[in-house]
TIVEXFI-656772 format. One record per residue (C-alpha): residue in one letter; residue number from 1; chain; x, y, z. Coordinates in steps of 0.2 Angstrom, whole numbers, plus 2048, in hexadecimal, padded with zeros to 3 digits. Layout:
  aa    i  ch    u    v    w
   A  NUM   A    X    Y    Z
...
***
This chain:
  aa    i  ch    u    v    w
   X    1   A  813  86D  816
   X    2   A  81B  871  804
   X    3   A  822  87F  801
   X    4   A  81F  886  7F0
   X    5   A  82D  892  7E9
   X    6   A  82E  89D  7D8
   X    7   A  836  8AA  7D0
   X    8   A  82D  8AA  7BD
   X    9   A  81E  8AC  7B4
   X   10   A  822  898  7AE
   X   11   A  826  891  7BF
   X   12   A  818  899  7C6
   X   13   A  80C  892  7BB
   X   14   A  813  882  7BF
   X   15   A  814  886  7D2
   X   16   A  801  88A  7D2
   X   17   A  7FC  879  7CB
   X   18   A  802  871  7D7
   X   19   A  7FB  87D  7E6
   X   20   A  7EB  879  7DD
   X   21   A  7EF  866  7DC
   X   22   A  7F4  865  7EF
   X   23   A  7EC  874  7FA
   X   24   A  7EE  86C  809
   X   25   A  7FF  867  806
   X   26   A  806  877  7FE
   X   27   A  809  88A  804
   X   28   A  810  896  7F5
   X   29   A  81E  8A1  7FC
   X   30   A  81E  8B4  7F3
   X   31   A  82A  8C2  7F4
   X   32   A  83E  8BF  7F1
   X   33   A  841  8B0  7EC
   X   34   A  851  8AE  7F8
   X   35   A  845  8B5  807
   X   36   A  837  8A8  801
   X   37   A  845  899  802
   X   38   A  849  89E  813
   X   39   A  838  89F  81B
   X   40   A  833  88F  811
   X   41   A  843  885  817
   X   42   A  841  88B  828
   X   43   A  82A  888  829
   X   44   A  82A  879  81D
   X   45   A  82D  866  81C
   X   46   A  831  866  80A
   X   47   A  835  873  7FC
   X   48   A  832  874  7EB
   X   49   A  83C  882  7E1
   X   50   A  837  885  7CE
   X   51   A  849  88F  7CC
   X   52   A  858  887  7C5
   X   53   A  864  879  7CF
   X   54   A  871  885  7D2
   X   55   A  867  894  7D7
   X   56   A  85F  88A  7E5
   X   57   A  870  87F  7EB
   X   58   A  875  892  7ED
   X   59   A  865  898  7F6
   X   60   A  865  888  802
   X   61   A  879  885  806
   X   62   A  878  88E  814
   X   63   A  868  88B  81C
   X   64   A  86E  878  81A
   X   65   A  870  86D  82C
   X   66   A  86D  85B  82E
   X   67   A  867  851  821
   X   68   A  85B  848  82F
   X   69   A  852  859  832
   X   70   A  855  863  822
   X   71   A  845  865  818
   X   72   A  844  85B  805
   X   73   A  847  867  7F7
   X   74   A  843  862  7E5
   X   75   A  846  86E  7D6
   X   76   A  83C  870  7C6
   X   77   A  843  879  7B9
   X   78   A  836  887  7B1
   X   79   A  830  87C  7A1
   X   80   A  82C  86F  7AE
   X   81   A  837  861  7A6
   X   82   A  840  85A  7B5
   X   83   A  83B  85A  7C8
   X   84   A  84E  857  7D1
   X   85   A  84E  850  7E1
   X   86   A  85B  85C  7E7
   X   87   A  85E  85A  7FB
   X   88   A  856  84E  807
   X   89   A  851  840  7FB
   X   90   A  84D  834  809
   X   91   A  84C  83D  81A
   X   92   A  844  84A  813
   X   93   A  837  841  807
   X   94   A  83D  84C  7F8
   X   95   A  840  83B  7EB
   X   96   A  82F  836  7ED
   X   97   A  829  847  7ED
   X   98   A  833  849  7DB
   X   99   A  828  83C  7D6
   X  100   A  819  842  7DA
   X  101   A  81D  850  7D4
   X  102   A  823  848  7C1
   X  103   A  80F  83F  7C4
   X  104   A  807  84E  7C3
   X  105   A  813  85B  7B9
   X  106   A  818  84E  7AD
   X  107   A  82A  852  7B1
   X  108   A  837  844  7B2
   X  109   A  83B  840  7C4
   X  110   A  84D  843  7C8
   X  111   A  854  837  7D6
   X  112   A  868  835  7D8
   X  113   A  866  82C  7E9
   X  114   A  872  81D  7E6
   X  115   A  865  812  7EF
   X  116   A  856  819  7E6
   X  117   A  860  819  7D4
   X  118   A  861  805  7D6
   X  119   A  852  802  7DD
   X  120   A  85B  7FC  7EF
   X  121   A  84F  802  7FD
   X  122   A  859  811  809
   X  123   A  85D  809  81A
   X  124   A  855  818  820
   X  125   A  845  819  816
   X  126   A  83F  809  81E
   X  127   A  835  811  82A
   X  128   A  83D  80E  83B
   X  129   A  849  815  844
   X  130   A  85C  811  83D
   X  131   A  86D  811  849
   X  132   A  87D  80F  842
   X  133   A  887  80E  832
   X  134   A  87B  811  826
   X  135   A  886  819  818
   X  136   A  891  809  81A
   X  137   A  886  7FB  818
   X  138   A  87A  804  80C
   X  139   A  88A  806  800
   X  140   A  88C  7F5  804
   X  141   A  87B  7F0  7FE
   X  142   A  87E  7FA  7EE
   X  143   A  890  7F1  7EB
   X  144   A  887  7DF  7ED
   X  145   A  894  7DB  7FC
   X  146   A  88D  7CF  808
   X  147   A  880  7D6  813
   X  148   A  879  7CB  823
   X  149   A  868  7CD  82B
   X  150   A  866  7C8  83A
   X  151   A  853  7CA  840
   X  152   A  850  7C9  851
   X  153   A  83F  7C8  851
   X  154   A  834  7C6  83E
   X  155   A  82E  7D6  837
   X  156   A  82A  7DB  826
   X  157   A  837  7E3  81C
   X  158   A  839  7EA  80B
   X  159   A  844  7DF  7FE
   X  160   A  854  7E1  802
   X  161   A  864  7D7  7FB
   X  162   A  86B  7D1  80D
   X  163   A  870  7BD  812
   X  164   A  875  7B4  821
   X  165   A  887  7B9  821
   X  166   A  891  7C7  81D
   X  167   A  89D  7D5  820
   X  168   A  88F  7E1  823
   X  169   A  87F  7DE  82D
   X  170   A  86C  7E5  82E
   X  171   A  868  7E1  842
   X  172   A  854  7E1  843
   X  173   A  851  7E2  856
   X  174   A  848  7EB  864
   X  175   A  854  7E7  871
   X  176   A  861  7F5  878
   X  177   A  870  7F2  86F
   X  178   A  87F  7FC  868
   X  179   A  883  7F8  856
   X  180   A  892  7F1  850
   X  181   A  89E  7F4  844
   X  182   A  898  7F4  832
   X  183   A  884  7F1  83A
   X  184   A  874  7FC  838
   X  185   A  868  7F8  846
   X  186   A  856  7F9  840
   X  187   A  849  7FB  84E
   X  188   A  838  7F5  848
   X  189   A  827  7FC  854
   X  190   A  826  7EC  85E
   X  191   A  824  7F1  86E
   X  192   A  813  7F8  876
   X  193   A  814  7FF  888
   X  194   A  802  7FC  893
   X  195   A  801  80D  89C
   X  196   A  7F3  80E  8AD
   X  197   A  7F7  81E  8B6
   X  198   A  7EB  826  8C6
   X  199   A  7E3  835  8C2
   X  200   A  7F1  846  8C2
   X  201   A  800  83B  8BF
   X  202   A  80D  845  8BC
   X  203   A  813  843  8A9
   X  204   A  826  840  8AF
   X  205   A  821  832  8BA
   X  206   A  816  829  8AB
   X  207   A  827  82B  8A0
   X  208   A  833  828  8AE
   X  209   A  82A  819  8B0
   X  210   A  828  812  89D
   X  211   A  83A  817  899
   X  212   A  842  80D  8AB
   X  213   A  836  7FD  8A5
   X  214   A  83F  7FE  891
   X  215   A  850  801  899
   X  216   A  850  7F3  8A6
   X  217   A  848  7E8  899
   X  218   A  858  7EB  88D
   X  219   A  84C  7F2  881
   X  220   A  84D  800  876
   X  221   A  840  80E  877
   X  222   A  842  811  864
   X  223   A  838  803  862
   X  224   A  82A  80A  86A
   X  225   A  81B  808  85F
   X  226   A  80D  80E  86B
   X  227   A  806  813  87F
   X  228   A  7F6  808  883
   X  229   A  7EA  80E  891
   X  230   A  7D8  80B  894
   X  231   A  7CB  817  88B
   X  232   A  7C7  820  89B
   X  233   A  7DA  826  89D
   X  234   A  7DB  82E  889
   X  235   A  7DA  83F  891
   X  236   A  7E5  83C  89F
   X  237   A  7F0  84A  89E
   X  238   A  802  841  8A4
   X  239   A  7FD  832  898
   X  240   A  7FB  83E  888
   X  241   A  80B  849  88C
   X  242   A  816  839  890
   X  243   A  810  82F  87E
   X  244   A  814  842  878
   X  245   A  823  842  87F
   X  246   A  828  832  879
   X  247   A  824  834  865
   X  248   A  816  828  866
   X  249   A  801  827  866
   X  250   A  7F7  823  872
   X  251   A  7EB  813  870
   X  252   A  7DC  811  87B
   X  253   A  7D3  803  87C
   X  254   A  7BE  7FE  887
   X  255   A  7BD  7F8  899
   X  256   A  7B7  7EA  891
   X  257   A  7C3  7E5  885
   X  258   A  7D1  7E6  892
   X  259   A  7C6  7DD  89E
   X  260   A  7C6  7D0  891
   X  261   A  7DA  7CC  890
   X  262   A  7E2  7BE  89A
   X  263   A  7F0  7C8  8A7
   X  264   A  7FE  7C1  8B3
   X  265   A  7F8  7CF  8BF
   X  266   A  7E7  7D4  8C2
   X  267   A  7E2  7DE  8CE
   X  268   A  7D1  7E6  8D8
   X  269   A  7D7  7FB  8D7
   X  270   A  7D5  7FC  8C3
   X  271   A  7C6  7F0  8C2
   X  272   A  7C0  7FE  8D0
   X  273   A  7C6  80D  8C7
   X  274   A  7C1  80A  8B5
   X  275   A  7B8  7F7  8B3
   X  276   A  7C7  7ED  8AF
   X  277   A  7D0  7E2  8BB
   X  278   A  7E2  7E7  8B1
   X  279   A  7E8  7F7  8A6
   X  280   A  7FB  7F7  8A3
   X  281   A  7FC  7E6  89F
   X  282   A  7EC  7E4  895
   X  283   A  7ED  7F2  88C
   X  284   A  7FD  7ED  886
   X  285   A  7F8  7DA  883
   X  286   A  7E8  7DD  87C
   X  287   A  7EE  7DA  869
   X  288   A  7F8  7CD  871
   X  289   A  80C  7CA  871
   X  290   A  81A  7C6  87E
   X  291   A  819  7CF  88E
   X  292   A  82B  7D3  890
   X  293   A  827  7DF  8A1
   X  294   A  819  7D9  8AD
   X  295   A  811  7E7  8B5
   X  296   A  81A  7F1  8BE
   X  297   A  818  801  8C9
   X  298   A  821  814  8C7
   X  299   A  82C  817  8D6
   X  300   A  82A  829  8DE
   X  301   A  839  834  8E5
   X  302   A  82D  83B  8F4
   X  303   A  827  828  8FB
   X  304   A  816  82C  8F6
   X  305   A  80A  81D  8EC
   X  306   A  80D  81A  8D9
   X  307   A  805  824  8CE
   X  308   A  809  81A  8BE
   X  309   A  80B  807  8B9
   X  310   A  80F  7FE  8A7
   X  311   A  812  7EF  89F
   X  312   A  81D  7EC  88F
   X  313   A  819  7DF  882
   X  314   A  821  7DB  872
   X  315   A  814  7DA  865
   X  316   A  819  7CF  857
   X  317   A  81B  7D5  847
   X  318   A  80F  7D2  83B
   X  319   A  80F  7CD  829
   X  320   A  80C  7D9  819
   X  321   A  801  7D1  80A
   X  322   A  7FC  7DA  7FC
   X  323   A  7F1  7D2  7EF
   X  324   A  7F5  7DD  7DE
   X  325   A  7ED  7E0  7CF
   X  326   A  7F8  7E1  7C1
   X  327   A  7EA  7E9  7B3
   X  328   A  7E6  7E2  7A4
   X  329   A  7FA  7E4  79F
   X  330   A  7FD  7F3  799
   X  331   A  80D  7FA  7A6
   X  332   A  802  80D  7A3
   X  333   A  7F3  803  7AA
   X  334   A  7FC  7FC  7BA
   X  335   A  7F8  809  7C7
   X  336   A  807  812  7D3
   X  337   A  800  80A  7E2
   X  338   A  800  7F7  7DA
   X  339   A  814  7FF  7D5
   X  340   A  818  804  7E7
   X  341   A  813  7F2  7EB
   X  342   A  81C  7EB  7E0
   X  343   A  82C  7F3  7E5
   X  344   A  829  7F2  7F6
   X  345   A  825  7E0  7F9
   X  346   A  834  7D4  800
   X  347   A  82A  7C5  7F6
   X  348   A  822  7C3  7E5
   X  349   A  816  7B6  7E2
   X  350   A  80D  7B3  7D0
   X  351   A  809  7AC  7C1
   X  352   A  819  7A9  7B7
   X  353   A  813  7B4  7A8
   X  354   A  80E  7C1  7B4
   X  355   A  81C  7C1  7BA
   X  356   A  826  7C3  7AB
   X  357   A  819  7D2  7A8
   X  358   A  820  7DE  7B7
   X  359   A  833  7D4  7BC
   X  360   A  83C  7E6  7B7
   X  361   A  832  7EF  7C4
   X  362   A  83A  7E1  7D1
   X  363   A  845  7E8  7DE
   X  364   A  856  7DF  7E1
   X  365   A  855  7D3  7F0
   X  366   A  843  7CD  7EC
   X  367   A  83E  7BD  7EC
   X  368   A  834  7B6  7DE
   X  369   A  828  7A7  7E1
   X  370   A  821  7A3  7CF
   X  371   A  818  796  7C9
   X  372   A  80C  791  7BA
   X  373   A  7F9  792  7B5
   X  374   A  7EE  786  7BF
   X  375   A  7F8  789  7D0
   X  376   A  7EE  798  7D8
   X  377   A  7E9  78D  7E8
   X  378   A  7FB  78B  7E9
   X  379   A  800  79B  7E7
   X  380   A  7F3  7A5  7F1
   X  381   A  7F9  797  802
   X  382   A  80D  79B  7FD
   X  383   A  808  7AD  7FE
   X  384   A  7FF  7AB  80E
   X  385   A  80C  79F  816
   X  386   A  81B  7AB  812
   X  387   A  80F  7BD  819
   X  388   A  80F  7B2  829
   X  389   A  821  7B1  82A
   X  390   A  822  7C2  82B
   X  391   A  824  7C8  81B
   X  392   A  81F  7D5  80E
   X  393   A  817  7CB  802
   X  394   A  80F  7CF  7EE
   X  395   A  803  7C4  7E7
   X  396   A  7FE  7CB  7D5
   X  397   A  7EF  7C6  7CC
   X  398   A  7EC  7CE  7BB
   X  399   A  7DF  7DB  7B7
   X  400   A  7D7  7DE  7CB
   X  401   A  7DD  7D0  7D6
   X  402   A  7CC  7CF  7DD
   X  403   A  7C3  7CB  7CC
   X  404   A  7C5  7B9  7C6
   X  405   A  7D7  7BC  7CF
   X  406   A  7E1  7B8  7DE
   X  407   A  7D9  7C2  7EC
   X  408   A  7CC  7B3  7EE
   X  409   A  7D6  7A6  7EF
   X  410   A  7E3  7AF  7FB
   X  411   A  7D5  7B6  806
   X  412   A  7CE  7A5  809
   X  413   A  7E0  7A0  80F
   X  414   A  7E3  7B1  819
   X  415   A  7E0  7B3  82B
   X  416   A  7E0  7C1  838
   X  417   A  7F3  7BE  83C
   X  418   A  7F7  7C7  82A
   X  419   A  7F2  7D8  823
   X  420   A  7ED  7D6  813
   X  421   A  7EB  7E5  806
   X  422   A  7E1  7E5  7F8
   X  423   A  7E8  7EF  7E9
   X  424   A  7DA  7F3  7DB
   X  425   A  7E1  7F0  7C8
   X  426   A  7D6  7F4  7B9
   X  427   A  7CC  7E5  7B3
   X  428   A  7CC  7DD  7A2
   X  429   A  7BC  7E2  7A0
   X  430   A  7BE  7F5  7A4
   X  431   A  7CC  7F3  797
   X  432   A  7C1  7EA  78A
   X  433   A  7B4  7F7  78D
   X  434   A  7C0  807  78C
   X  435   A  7C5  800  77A
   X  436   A  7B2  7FC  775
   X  437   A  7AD  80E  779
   X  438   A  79E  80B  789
   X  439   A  795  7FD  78A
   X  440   A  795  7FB  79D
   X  441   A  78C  80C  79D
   X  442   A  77E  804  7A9
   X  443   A  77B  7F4  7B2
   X  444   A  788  7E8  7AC
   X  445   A  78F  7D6  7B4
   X  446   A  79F  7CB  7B2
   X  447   A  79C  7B9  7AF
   X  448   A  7AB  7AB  7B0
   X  449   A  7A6  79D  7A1
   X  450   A  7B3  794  7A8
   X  451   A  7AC  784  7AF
   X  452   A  7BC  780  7BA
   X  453   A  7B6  787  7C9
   X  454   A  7A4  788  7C9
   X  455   A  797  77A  7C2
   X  456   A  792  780  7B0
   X  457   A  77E  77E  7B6
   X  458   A  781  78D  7C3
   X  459   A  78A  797  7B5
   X  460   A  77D  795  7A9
   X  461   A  771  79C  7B7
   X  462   A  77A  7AB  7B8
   X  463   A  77A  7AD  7A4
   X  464   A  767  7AC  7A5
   X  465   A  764  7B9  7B1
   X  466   A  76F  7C3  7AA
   X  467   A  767  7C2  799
   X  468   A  754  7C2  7A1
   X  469   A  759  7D3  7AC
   X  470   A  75F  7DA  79A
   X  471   A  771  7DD  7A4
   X  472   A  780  7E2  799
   X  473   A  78D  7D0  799
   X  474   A  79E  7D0  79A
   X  475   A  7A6  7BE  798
   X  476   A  7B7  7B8  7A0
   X  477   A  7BF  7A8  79A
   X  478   A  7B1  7A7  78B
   X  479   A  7BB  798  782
   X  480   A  7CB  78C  783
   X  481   A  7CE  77D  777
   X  482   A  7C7  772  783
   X  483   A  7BA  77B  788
   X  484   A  7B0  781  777
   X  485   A  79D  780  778
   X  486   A  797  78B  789
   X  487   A  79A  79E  780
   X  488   A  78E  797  773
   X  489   A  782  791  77F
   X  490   A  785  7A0  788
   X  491   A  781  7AE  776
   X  492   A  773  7A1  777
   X  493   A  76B  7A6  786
   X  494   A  76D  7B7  784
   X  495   A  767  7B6  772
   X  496   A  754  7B1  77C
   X  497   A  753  7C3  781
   X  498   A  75E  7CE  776
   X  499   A  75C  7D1  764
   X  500   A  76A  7C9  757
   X  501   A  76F  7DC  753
   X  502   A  774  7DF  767
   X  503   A  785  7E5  765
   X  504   A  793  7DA  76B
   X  505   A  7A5  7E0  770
   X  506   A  7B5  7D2  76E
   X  507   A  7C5  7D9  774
   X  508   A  7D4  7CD  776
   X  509   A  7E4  7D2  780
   X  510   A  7DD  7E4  787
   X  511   A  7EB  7F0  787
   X  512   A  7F7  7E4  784
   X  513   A  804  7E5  772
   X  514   A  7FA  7D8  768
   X  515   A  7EA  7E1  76F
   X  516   A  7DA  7DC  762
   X  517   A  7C7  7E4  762
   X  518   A  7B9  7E3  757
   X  519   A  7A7  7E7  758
   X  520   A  79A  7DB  754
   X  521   A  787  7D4  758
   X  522   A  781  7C6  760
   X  523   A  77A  7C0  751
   X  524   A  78B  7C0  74A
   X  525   A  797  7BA  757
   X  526   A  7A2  7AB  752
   X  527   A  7A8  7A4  760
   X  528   A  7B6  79D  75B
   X  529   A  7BE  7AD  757
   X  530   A  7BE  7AD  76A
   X  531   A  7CC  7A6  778
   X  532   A  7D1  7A7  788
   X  533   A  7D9  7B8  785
   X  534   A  7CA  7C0  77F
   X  535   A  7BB  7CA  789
   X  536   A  7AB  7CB  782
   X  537   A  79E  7D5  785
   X  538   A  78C  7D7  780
   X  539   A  782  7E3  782
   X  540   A  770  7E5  789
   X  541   A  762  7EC  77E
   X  542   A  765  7FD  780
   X  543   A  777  7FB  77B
   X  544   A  77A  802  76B
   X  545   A  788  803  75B
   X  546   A  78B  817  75A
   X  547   A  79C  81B  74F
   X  548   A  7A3  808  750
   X  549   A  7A2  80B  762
   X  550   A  798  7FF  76F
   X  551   A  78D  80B  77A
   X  552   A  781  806  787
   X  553   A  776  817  78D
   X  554   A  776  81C  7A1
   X  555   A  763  81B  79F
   X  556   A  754  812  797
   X  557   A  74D  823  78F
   X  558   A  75A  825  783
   X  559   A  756  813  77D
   X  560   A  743  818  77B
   X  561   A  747  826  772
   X  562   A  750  81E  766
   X  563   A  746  810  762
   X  564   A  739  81F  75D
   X  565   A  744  823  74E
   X  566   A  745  812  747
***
């Protein structure tokens, strides 16, 4: 929860939009505004004080503990210019929430987190659990000295500037190990814990158990990413307290798909109890990995049976790849998720000129794999190849990756050992039509004149259809030097069922510096005004001229009321 905090008209008015903006995030605190800091602090995860810096560094110094468990507090001075991320800029969320705050205020975030400020990812922001000398090798990172990372195990990581060698290390492991001198140990969730348990097993036995089968094993229970169990132990009450206990969720999974899995050690009592021959061990195996621990059984003080049994496996880490849409290149018209992206993915792979288009917006320690137009095969397989190494990888694609882009190709290379992310980017043709005015009002299709990829006879097809089912036509790739004559064949076809006067939008470089549009008709086009850079749009026979903009009405009445009037 946010707390909101004011003490003027101004910071009010401020304060309540984003109560409106966020009313499940948000919880206004009235009265006294040092009595409403102290019961926010104390209630919420994060503040946000609309007062000046030095009134709330007073109101908070001595409420202030441990940066790990003090809430985020960001300041916003009354006219709303700036949004401070004042205390807890990573632990406690408040830089990103200076951002948000900037999105929808219109303030200027405020960030002077030394990592943040250079655009170094904080050690301790990565997600897992940290140990060690974190302000050390974090300086270290922002002084360029030699960083080593050495991975025990691959796992996807944000960019960060780190070698083989180096004074200062970053340890990824999942193993139970001090940290050494000038090291941060990172513990990535690697390791799932199969848990069977009778019915009324004791909640200490169950975690008694799990934590004697991580320690024995030399593993570390802060990389502990989830208990496993069968569906017909999810309200087992020892199961539920122990995961509880331990910080983690509980997954269940059928008889039947546990029955499924391959296991070391059978055995007749859980294939009699609940239909599968193995628990522990199969609930922890079931999206495969390395069994580290076989089954083994809880150990009672009074010589009574086991109650509880588990199994330990080390799930490998799985690749990040995120196929990006960059927009039609404007940088206001690339969206904050494809950003985050961006700025999160340990390697870049695109189109040199795309590149080029978003390289400030590149974090230190990325690696760019660029190469040049015709390559996309090539570059949709490196993308996949380096996600199945482990790593967090962007592939952009201008406009919406999955239009004419890169998601298809990448896709098409992908398999389940990946998680790919789509990120949407807006089109050229939504550009092309924002700039016309409206002609994709109602039905509307994209068509590819590009004969690269598909046989012209099937595209040619399409442009008929599209024309006899009076469709509104967008046109990708209408002409290249080499490749002059289909857009006229195309305006041809269309010009079987749509009047010379149907309008016609030409846009070249959507939203881009040189951007150029004009309105014409089909009768008038010229096709070679038009290159690769250009959309071109033409409209149905409802679509009409109104004001020099192109308009295509949401229904057919409007179109029968007007042709009454001519």
């Amino acid at each position: 929860m946010i707390g909101l905090i004011s003490a003027t008209a101004a910071g009010a008015a401020a304060r309540d939009r984003l109560a409106v903006a966020w009313p499940d995030r948000t919880r206004v605190y009235n009265g006294p505004v040092k009595d409403a800091v102290r019961r926010a602090f104390a209630e919420c995860e994060q503040l946000v004080c609309f007062l000046a810096t030095g009134a709330v560094v007073r109101l908070i110094a001595p409420l202030l503990g441990d940066k790990t468990s003090d809430p985020g507090v960001v300041c916003v001075d009354e006219s709303g210019r700036f949004a401070v991320s004042l205390v807890g800029g990573h632990g406690g969320g408040a830089n990103e929430l200076a951002r948000e705050i900037g999105e929808l205020l219109g303030a200027e975030p405020v960030v002077t987190t030394a990592t943040d400020a250079v655009g170094v990812p904080g050690l301790d922001t990565l997600g897992f659990p940290v140990e060690g000398d974190v302000a050390a090798v974090s300086r270290a990172l922002l002084d360029g000295e030699p960083v080593a990372l050495r991975a025990e195990l691959d796992w996807p990581l944000p960019p960060l500037r780190v070698g083989a060698e180096g004074s200062y290390a970053i340890r990824l492991t999942d193993r139970l190990v001090e940290p050494a001198e000038h090291e941060v140990v990172l513990r990535p969730p690697s390791l799932v814990v199969g848990v069977g348990a009778s019915k009324g097993a004791p909640a200490d036995e169950v975690l008694g158990l799990v934590k004697s089968a991580l320690r024995d094993a030399g593993l570390s229970p802060a990389s502990l990413a989830e208990l496993a169990t069968v569906d017909a132990k999810a309200d087992e009450p020892g199961i539920v307290e122990a995961a509880a206990r331990l910080g983690v969720p509980l997954v269940t999974h059928s008889a039947e798909e546990l029955a499924a899995v391959e296991v070391p050690n059978p055995s007749d009592a859980p294939l009699a109890a609940v239909g599968t021959p193995s628990v522990a061990e199969a609930a922890a195996l079931v999206h495969g990995g390395e069994l580290l621990v076989p089954k083994r059984k809880s150990e009672r003080a009074d010589g009574q049976p086991a109650m509880a049994t588990c199994a330990v496996v080390r799930r490998p880490g799985r690749g990040r790849l995120a196929v990006v849409g960059l927009g039609p290149g404007a940088r206001d018209l690339l969206t904050p998720r494809a950003k985050a992206e961006l700025q999160g993915a340990s390697v870049l792979v695109g189109l040199d000129q795309y590149v080029d288009q978003i390289r400030d917006l590149v974090r230190p320690g990325t690696r760019v794999l660029e190469s040049g137009l015709g390559a996309e095969e090539e570059r949709a397989r490196t993308a996949v190849e380096e996600a199945r190494k482990g790593q967090t990888v962007a592939l952009i694609g201008s406009g919406d990756a999955g239009v004419y882009a890169m998601a298809s190709p990448a896709l098409a290379e992908a398999s389940d050992d990946i998680d790919v992310i789509g990120v949407p980017g807006v089109t050229a043709a939504l550009a092309a039509a924002a700039i016309l005015g409206a002609p994709l009002g109602h039905d509307h299709v994209s068509i590819s004149l590009s004969d690269l990829h598909t046989p012209w006879e099937v595209i040619e097809r399409r442009v008929r259809a599209a024309a006899e089912a009076d469709i509104v036509v967008t046109f990708y790739n209408p002409r290249s030097r080499g490749r002059d004559w289909q857009l006229p064949k195309a305006l041809t076809i269309l010009a079987e069922h749509r009047k010379p006067t149907t309008p016609v939008g030409v846009v070249r470089n959507a939203s881009r510096p040189d951007e150029s549009s004009r309105l014409t008709t089909l009768g008038s086009l010229d096709p070679a005004t038009v290159d690769m850079m250009t959309v071109v749009t033409v409209g149905n026979t409802a679509t009409r001229d109104i004001a020099g903009r192109m308009v295509t009405p949401r229904g057919y009445r409007w179109q029968a009321s007007q042709e009454g009037t001519e």
